[in-house]
PDBQT receptor file of N, H, CA, C and O in Angstrom, charges set to zero:
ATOM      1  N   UNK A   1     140.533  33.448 123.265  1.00  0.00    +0.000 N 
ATOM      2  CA  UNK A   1     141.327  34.570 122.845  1.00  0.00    +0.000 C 
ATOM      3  C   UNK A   1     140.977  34.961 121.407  1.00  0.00    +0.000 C 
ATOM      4  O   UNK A   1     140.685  36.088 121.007  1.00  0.00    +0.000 OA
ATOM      5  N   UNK A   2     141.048  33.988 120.800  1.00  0.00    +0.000 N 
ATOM      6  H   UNK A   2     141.286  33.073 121.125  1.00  0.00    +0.000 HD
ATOM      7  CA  UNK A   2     140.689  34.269 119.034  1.00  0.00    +0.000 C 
ATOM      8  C   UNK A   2     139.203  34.558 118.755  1.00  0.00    +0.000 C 
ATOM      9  O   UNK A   2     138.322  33.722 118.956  1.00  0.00    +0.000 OA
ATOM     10  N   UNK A   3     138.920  36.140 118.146  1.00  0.00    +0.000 N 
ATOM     11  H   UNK A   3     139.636  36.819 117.983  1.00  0.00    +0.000 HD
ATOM     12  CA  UNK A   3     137.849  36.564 117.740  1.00  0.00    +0.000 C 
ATOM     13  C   UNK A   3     137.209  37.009 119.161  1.00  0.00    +0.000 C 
ATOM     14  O   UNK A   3     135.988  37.013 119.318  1.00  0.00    +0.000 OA
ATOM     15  N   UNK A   4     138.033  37.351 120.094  1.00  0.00    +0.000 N 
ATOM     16  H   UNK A   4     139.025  37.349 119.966  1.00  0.00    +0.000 HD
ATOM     17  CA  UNK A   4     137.336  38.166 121.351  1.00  0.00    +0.000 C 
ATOM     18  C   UNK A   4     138.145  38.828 121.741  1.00  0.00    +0.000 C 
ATOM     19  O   UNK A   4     137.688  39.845 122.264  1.00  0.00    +0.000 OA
ATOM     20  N   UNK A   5     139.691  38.723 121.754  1.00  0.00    +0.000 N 
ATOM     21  H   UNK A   5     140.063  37.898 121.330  1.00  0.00    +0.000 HD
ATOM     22  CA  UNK A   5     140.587  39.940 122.023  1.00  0.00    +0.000 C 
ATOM     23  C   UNK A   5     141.248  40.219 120.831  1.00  0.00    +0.000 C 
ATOM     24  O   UNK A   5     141.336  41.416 120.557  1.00  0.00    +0.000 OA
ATOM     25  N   UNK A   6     141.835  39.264 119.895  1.00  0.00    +0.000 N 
ATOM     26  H   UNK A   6     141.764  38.291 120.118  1.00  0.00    +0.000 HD
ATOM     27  CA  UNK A   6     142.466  39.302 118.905  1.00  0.00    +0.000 C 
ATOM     28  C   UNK A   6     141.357  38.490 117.534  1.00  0.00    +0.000 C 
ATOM     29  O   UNK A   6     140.391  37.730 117.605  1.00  0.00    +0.000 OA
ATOM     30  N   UNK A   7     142.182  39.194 116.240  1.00  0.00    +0.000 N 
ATOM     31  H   UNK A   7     142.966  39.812 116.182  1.00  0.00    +0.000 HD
ATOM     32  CA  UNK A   7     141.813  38.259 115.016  1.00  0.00    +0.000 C 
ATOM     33  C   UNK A   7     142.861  38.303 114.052  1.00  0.00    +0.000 C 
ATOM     34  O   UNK A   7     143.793  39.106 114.109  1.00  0.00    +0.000 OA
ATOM     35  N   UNK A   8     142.707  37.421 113.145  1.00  0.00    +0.000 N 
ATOM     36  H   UNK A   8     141.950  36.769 113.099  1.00  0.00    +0.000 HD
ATOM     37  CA  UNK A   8     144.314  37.307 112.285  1.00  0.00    +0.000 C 
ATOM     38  C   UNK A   8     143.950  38.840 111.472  1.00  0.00    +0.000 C 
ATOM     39  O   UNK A   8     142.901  39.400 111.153  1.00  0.00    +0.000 OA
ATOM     40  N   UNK A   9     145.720  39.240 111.307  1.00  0.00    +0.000 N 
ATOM     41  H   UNK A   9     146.573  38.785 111.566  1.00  0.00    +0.000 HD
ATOM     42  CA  UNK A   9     145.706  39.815 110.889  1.00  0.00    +0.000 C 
ATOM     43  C   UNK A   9     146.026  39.929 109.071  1.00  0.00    +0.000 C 
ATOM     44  O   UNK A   9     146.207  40.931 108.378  1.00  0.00    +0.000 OA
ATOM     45  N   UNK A  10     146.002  38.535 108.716  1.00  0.00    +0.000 N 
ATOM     46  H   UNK A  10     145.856  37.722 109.279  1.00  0.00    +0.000 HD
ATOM     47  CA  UNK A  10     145.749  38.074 107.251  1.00  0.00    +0.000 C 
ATOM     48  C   UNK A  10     144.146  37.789 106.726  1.00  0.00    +0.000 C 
ATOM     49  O   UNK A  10     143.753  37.664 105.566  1.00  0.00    +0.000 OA
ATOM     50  N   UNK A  11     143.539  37.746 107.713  1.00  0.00    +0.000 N 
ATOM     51  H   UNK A  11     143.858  37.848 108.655  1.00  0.00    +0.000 HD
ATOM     52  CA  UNK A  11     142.257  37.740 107.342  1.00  0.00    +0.000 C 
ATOM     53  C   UNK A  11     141.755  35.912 107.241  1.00  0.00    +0.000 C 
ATOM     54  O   UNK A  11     140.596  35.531 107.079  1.00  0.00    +0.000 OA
ATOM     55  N   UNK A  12     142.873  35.089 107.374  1.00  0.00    +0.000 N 
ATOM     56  H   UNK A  12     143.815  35.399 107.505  1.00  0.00    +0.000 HD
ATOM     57  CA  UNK A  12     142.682  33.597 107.680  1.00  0.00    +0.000 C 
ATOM     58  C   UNK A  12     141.736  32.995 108.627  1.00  0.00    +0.000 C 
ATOM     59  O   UNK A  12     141.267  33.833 109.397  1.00  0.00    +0.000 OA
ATOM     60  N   UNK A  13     141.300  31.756 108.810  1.00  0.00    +0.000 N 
ATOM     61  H   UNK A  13     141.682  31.076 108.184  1.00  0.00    +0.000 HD
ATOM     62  CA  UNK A  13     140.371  32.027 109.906  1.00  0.00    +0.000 C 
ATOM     63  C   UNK A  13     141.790  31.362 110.571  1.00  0.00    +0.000 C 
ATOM     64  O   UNK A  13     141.688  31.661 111.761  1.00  0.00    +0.000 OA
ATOM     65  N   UNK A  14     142.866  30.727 110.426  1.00  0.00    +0.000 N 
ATOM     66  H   UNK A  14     142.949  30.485 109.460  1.00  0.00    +0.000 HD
ATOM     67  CA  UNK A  14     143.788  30.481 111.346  1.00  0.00    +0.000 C 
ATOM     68  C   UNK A  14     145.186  31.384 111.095  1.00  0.00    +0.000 C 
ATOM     69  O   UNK A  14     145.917  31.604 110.129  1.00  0.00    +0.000 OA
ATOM     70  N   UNK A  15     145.152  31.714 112.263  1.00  0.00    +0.000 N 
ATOM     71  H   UNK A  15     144.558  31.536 113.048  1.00  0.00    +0.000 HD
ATOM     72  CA  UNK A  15     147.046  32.465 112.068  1.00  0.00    +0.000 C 
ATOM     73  C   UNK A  15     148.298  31.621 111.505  1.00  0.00    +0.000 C 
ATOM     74  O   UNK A  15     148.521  30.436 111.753  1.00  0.00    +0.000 OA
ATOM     75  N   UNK A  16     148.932  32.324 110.839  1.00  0.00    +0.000 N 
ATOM     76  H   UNK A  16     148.751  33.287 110.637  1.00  0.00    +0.000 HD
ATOM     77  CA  UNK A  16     149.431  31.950 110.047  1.00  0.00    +0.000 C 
ATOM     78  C   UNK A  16     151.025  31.872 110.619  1.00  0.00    +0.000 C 
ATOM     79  O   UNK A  16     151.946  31.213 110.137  1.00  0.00    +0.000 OA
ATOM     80  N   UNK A  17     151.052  32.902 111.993  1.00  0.00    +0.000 N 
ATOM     81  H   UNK A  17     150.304  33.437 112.384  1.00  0.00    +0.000 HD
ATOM     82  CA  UNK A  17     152.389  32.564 112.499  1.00  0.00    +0.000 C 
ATOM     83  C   UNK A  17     152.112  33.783 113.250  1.00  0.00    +0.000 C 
ATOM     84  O   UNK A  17     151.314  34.657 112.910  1.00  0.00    +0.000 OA
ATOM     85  N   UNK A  18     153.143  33.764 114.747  1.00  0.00    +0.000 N 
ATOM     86  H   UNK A  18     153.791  33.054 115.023  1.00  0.00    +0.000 HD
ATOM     87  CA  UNK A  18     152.952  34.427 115.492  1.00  0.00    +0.000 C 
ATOM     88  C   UNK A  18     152.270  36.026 115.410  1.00  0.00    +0.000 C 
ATOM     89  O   UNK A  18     151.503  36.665 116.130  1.00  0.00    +0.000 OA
ATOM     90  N   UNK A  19     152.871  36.242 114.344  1.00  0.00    +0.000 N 
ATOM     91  H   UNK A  19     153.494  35.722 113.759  1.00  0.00    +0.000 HD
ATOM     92  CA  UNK A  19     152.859  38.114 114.399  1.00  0.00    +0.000 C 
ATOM     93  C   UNK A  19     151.432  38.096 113.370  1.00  0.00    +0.000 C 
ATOM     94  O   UNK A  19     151.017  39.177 112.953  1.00  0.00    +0.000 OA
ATOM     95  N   UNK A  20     150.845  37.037 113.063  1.00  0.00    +0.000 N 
ATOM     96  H   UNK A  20     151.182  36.158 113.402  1.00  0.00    +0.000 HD
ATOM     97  CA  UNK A  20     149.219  37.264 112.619  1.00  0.00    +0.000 C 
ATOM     98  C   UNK A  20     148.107  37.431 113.498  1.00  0.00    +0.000 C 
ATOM     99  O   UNK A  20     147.304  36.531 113.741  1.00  0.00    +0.000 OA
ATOM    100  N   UNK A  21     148.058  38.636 113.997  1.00  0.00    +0.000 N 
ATOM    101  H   UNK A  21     148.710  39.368 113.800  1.00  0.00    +0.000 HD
ATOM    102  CA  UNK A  21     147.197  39.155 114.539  1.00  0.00    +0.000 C 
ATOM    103  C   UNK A  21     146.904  40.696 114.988  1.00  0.00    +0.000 C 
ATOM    104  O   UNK A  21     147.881  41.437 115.093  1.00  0.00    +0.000 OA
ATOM    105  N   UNK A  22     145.695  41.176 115.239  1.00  0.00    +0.000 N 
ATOM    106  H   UNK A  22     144.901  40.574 115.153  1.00  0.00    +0.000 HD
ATOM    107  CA  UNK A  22     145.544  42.670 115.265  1.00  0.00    +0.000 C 
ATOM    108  C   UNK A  22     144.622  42.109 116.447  1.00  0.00    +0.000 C 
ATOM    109  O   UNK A  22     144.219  40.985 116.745  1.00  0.00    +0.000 OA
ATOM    110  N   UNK A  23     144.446  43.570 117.065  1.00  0.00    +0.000 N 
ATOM    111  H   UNK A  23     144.773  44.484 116.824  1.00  0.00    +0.000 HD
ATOM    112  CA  UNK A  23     143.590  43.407 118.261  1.00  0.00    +0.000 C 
ATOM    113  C   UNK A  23     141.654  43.644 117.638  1.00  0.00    +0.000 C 
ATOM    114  O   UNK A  23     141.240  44.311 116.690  1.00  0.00    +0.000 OA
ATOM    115  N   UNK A  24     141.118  43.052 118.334  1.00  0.00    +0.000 N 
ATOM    116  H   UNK A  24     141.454  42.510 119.104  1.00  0.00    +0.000 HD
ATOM    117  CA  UNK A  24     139.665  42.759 117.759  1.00  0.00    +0.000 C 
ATOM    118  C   UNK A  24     139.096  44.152 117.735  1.00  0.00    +0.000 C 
ATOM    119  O   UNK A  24     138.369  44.355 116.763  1.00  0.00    +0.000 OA
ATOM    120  N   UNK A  25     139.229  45.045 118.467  1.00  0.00    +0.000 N 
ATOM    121  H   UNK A  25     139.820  44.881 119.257  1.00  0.00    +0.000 HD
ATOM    122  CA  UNK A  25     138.914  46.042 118.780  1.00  0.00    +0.000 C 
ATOM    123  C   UNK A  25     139.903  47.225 119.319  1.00  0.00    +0.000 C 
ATOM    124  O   UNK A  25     140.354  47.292 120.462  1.00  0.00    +0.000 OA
ATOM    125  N   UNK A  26     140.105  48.000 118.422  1.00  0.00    +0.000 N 
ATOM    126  H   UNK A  26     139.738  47.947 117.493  1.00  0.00    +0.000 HD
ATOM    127  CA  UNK A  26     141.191  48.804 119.182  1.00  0.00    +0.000 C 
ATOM    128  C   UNK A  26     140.953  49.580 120.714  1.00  0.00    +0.000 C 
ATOM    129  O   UNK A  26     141.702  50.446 121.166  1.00  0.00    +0.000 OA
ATOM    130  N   UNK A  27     139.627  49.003 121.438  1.00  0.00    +0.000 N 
ATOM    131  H   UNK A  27     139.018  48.299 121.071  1.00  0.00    +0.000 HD
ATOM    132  CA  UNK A  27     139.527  49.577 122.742  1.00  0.00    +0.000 C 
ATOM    133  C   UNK A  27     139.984  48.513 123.486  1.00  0.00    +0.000 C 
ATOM    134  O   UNK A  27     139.849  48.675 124.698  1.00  0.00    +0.000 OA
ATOM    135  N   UNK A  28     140.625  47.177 123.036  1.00  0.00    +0.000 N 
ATOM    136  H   UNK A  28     140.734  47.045 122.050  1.00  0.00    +0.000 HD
ATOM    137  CA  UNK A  28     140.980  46.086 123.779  1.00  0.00    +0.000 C 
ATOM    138  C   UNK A  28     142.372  46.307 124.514  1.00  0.00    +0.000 C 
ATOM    139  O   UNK A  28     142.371  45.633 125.544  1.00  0.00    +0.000 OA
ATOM    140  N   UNK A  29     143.513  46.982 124.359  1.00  0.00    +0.000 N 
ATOM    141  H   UNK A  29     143.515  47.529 123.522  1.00  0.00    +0.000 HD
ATOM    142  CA  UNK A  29     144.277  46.969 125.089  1.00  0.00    +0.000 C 
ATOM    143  C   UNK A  29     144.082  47.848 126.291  1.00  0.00    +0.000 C 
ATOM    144  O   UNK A  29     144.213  47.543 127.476  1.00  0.00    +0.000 OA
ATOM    145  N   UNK A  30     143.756  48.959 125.775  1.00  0.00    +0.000 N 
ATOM    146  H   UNK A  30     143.649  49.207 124.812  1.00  0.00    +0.000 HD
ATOM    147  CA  UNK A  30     143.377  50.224 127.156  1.00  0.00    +0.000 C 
ATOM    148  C   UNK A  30     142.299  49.337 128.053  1.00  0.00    +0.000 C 
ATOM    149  O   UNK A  30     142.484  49.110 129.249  1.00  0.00    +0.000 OA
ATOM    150  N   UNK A  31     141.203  48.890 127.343  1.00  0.00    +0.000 N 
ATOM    151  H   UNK A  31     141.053  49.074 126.372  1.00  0.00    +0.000 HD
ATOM    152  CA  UNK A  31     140.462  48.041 128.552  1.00  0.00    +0.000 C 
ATOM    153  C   UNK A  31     141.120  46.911 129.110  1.00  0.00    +0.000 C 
ATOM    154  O   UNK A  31     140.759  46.865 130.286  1.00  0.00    +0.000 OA
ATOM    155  N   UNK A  32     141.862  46.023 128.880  1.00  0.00    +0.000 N 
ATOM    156  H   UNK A  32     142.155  46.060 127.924  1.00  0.00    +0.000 HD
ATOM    157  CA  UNK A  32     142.964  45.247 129.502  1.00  0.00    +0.000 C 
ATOM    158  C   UNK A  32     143.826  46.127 130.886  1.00  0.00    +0.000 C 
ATOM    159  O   UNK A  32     143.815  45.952 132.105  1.00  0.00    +0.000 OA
ATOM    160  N   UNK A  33     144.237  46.703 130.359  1.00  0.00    +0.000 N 
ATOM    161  H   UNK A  33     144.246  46.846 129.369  1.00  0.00    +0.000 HD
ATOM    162  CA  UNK A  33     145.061  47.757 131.018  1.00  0.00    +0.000 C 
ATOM    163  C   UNK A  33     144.351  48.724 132.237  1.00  0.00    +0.000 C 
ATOM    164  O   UNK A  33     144.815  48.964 133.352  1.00  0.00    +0.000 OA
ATOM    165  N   UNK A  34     143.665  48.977 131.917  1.00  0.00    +0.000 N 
ATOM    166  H   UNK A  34     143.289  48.782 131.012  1.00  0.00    +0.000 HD
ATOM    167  CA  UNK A  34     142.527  49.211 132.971  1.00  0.00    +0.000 C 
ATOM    168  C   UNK A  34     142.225  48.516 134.044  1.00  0.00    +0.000 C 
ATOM    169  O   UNK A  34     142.419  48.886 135.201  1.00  0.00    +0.000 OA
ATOM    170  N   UNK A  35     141.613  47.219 133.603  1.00  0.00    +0.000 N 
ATOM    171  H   UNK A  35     141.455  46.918 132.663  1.00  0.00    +0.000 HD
ATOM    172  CA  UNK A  35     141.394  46.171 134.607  1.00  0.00    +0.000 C 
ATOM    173  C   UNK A  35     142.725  45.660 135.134  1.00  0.00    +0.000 C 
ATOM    174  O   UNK A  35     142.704  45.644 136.364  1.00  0.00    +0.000 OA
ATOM    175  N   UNK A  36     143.807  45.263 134.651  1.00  0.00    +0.000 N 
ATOM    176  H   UNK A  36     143.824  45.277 133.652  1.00  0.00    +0.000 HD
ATOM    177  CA  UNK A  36     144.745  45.510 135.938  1.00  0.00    +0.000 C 
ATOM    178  C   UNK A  36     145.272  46.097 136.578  1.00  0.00    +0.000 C 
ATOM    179  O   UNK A  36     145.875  45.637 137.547  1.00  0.00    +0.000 OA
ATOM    180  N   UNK A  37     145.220  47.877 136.133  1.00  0.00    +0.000 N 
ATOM    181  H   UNK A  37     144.730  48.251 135.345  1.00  0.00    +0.000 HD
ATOM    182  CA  UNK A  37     145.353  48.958 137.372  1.00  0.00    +0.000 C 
ATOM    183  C   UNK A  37     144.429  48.768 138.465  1.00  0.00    +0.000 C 
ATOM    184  O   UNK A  37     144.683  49.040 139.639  1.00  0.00    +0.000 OA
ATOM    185  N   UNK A  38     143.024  48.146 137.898  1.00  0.00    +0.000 N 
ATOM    186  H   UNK A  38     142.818  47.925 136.944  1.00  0.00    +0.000 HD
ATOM    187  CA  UNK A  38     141.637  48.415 138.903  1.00  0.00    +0.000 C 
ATOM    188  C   UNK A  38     142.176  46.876 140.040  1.00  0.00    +0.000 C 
ATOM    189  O   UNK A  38     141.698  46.695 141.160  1.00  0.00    +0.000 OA
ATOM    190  N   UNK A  39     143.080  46.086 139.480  1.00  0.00    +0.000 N 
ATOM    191  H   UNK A  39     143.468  46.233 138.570  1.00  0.00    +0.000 HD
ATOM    192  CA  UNK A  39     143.392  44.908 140.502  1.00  0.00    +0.000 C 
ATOM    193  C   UNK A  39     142.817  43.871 139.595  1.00  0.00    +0.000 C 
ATOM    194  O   UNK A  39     142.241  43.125 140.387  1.00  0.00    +0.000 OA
ATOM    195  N   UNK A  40     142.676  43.493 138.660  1.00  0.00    +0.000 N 
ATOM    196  H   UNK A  40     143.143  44.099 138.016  1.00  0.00    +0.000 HD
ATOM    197  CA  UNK A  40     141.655  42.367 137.904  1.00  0.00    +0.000 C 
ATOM    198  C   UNK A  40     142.565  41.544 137.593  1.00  0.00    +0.000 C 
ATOM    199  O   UNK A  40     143.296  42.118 136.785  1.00  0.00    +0.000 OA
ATOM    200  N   UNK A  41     143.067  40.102 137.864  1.00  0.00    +0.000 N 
ATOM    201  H   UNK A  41     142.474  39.636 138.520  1.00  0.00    +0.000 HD
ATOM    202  CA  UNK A  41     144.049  39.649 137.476  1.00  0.00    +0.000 C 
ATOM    203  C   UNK A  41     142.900  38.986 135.905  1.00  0.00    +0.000 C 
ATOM    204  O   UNK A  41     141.704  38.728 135.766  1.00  0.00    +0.000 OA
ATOM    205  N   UNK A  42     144.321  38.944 134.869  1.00  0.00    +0.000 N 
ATOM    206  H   UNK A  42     145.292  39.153 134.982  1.00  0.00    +0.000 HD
ATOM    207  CA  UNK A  42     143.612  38.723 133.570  1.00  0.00    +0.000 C 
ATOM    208  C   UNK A  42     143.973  37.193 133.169  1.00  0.00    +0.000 C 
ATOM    209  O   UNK A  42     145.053  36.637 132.970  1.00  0.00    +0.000 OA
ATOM    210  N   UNK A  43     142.743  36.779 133.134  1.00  0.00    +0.000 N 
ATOM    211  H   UNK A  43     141.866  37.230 133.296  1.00  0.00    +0.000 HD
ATOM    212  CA  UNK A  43     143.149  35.304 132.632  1.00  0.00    +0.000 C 
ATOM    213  C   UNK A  43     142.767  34.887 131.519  1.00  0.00    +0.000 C 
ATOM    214  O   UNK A  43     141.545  34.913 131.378  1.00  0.00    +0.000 OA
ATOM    215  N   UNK A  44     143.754  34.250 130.083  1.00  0.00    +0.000 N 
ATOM    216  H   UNK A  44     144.748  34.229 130.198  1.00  0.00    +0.000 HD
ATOM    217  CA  UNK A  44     143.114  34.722 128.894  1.00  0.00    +0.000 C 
ATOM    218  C   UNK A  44     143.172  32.562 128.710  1.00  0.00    +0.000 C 
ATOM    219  O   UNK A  44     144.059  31.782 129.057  1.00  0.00    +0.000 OA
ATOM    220  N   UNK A  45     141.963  32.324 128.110  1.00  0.00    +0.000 N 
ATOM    221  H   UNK A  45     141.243  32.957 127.828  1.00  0.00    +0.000 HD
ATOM    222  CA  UNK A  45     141.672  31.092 127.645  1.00  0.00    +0.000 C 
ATOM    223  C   UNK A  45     142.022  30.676 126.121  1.00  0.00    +0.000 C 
ATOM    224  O   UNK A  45     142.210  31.643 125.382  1.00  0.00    +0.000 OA
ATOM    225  N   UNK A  46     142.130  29.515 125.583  1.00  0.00    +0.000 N 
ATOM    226  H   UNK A  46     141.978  28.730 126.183  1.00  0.00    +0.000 HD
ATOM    227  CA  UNK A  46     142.534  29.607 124.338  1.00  0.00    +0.000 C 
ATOM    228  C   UNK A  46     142.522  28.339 123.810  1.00  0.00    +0.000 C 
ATOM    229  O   UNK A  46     143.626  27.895 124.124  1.00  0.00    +0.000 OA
ATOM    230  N   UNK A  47     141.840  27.353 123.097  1.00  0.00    +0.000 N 
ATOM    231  H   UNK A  47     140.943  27.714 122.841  1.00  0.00    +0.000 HD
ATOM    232  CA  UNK A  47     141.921  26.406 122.605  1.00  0.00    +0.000 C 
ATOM    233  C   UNK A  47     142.995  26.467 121.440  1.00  0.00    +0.000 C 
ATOM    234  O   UNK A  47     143.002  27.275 120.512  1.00  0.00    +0.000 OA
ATOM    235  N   UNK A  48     143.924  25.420 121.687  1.00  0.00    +0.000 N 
ATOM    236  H   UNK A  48     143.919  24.764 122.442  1.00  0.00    +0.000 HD
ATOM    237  CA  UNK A  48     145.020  25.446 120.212  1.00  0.00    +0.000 C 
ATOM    238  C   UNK A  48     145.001  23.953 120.021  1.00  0.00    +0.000 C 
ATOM    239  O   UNK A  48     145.605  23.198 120.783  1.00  0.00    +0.000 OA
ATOM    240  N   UNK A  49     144.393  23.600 119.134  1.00  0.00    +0.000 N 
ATOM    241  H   UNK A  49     143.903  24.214 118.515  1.00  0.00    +0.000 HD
ATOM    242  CA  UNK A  49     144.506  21.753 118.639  1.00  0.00    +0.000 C 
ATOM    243  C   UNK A  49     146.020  21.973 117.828  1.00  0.00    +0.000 C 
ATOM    244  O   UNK A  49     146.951  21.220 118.115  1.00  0.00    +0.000 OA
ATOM    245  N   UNK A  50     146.140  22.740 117.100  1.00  0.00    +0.000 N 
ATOM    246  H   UNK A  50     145.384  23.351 116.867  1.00  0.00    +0.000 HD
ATOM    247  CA  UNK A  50     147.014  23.102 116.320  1.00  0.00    +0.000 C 
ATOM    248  C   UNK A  50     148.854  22.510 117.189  1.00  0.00    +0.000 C 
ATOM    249  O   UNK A  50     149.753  21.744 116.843  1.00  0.00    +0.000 OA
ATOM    250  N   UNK A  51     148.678  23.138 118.029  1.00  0.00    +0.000 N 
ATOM    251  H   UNK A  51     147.948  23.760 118.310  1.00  0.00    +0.000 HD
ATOM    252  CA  UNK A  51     149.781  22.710 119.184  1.00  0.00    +0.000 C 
ATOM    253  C   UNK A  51     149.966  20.965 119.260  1.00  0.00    +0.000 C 
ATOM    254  O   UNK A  51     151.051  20.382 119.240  1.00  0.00    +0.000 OA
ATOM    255  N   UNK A  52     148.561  20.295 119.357  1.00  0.00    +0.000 N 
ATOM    256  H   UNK A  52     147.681  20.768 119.374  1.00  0.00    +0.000 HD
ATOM    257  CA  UNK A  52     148.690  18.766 119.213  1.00  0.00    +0.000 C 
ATOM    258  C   UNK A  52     149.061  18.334 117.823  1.00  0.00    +0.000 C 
ATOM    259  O   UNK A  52     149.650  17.267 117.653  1.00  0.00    +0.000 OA
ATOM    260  N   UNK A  53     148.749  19.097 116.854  1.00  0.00    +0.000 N 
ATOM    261  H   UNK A  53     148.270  19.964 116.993  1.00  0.00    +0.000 HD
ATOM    262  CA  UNK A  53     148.487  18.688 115.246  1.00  0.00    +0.000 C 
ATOM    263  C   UNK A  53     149.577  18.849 114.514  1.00  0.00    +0.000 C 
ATOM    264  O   UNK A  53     149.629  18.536 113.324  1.00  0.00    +0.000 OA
ATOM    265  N   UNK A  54     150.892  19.537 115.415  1.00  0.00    +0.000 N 
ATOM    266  H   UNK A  54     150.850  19.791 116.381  1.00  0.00    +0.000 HD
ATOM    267  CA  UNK A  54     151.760  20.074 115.059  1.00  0.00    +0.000 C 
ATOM    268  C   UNK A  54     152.300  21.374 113.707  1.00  0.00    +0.000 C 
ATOM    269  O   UNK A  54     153.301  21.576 113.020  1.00  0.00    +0.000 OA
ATOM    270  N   UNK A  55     150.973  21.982 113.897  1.00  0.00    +0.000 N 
ATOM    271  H   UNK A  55     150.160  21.817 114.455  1.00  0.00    +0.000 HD
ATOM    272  CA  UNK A  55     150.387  23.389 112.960  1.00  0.00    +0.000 C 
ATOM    273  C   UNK A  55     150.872  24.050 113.413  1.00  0.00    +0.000 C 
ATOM    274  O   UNK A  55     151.559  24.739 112.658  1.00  0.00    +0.000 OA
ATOM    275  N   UNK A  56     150.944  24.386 114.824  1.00  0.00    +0.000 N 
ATOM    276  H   UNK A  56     150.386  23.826 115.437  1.00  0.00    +0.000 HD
ATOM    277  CA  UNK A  56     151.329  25.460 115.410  1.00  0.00    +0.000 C 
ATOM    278  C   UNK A  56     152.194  25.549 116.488  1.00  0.00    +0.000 C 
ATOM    279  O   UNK A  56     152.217  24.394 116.915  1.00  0.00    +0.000 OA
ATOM    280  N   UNK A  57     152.846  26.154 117.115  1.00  0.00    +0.000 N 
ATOM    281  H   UNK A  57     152.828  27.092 116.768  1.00  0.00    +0.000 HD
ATOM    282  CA  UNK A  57     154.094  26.004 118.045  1.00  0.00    +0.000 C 
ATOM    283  C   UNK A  57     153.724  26.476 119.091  1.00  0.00    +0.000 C 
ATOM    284  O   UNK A  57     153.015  27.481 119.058  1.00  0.00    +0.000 OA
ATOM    285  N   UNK A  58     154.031  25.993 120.112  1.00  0.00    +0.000 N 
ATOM    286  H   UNK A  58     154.607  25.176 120.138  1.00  0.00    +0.000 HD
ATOM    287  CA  UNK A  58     153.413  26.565 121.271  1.00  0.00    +0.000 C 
ATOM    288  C   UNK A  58     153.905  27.641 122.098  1.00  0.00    +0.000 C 
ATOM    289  O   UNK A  58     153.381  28.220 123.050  1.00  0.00    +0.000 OA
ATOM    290  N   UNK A  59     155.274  27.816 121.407  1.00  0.00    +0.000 N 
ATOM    291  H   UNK A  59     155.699  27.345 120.634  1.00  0.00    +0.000 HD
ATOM    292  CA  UNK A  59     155.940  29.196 120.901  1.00  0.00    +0.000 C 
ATOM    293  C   UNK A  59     155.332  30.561 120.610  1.00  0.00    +0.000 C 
ATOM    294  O   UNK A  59     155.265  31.629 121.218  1.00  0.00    +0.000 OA
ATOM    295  N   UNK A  60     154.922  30.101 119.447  1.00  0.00    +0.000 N 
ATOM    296  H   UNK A  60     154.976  29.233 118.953  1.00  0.00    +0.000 HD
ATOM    297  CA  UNK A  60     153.909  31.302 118.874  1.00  0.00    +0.000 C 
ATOM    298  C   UNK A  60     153.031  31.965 119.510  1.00  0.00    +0.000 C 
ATOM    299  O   UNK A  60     152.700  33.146 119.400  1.00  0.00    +0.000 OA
ATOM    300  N   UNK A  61     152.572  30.942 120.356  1.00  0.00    +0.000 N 
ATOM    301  H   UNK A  61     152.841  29.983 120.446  1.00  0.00    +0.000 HD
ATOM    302  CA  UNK A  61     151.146  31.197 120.854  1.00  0.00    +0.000 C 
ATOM    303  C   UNK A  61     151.358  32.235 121.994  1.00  0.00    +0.000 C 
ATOM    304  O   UNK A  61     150.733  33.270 122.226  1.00  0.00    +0.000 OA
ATOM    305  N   UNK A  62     152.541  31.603 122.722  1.00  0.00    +0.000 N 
ATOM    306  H   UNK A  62     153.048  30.762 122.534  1.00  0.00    +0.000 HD
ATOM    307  CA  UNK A  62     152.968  32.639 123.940  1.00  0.00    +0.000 C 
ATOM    308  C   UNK A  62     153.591  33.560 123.572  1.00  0.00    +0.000 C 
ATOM    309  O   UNK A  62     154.051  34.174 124.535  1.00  0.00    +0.000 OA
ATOM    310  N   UNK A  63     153.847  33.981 122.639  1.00  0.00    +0.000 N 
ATOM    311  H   UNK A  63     153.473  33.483 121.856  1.00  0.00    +0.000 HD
ATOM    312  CA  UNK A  63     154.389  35.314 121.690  1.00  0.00    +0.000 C 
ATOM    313  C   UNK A  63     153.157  36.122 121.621  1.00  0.00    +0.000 C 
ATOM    314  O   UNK A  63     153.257  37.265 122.068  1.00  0.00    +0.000 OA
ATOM    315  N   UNK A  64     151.918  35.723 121.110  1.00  0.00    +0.000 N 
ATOM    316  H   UNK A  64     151.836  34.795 120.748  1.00  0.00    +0.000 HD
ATOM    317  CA  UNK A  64     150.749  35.891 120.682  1.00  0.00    +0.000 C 
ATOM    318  C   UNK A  64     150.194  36.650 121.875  1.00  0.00    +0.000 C 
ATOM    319  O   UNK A  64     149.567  37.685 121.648  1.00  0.00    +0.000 OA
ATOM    320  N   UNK A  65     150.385  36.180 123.291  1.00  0.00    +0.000 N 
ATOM    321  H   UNK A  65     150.894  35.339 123.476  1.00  0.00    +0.000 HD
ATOM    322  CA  UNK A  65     150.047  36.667 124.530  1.00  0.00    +0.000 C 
ATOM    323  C   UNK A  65     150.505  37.468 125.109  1.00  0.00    +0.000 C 
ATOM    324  O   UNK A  65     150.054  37.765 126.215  1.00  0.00    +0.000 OA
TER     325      UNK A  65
């Protein structure tokens, strides 16, 4: 997910809390959106160590999504 649909929107290389982020490309939601009118179910991947490391909440993350 990070640096292919989204990137922080502090410019961090890690988010800093849920609402740090902008979309990577502003053609990323309409093309999202697209592919599930066309039937594409969307499956988004995401490594978070942060979640084990207790950096990050696993909260956030599904906010993030």
């Amino acid at each position: 997910m990070d640096c292919t649909l989204v990137n922080t929107k502090s410019g961090a290389k890690f988010a800093k809390n849920a609402t740090d982020w902008v979309y990577w490309h502003e053609s990323v939601p309409k093309k999202l959106q697209e592919l599930s009118e066309e039937g594409y179910k969307i499956v988004i991947f995401t490594n978070q160590k942060g979640i084990s490391t207790g950096q990050t909440k696993a909260e956030d993350i599904k906010k993030k999504i």
